[in-house]
N, C-alpha and C positions, 0 to 999 in steps of 0.2 A: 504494500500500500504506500511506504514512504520510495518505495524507488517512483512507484508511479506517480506520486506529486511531485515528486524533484523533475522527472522528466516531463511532466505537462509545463512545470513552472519554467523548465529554462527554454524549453519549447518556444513558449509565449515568450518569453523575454528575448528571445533572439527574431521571432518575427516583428515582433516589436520595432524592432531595432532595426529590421530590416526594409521597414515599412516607411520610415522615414524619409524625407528628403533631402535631407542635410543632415552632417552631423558636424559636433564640438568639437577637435579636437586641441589641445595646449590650451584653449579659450580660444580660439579662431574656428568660425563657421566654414566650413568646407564641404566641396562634393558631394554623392553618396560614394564616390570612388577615394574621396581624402586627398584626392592629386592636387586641386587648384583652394585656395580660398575664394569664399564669393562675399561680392559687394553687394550692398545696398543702398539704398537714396533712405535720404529722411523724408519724414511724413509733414507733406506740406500742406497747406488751407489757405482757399482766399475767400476772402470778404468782404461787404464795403464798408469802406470808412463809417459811416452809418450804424453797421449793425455792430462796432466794436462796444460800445454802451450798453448794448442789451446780452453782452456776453457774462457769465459769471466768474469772479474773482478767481477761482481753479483754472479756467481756461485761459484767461489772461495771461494769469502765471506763469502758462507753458511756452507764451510768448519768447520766440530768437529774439524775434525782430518786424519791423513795418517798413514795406514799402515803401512810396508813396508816389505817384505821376502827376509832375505839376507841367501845365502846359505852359509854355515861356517863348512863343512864338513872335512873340510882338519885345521880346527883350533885344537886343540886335546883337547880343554877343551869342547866346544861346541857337537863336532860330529855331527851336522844335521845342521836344518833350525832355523835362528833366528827369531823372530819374534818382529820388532822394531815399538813402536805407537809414531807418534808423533803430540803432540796436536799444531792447527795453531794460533797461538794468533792476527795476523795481516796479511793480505795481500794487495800487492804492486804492478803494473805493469806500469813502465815507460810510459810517454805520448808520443802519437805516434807510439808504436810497436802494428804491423798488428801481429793480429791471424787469422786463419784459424779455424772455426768452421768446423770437420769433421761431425758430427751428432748433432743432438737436446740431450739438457742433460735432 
């Protein structure tokens, strides 16, 4: 009886394992073969300027960074669109002010 739960259990634990798409190795994600590491992008969101007020304090938080696309067409050093990032280093929202969640972030 214990040989046959050791063998069901390593059974499963190897398909398990096998089933996978990836794995861990040294702490670096790699392969199912382990030959290459694999990349990822970060998880981006956009928004408008508008709906940043009705976002809650958590989400904020998670904030890089903003955008922002100012049109500067009529500047004459510019001539087009500017393109301003500005990174958040803190966010803050008074206790007691109601937001309105328009959608799920």
């Amino acid at each position: 009886m214990v040989v046959v739960f050791a063998t069901m259990f390593g059974l499963t634990m190897v398909a398990n394992e096998r089933s996978k798409e990836s794995h861990v190795k040294d702490g670096t994600l790699t392969t199912l073969d382990g030959a290459r590491a694999v990349g990822v992008e970060p998880v981006e969101s956009y928004v408008s300027l508008y709906d940043i007020p009705m976002m809650t304090p958590d989400v904020l938080a998670t904030m890089d960074g903003l955008t922002v696309m100012a049109d500067m067409t009529s500047d004459s050093e510019v001539q087009g669109v500017a393109e301003l990032y500005l990174k958040v280093a803190s966010v803050w929202r008074p206790k007691g002010l109601r937001y309105y969640p328009a959608r799920a972030w």
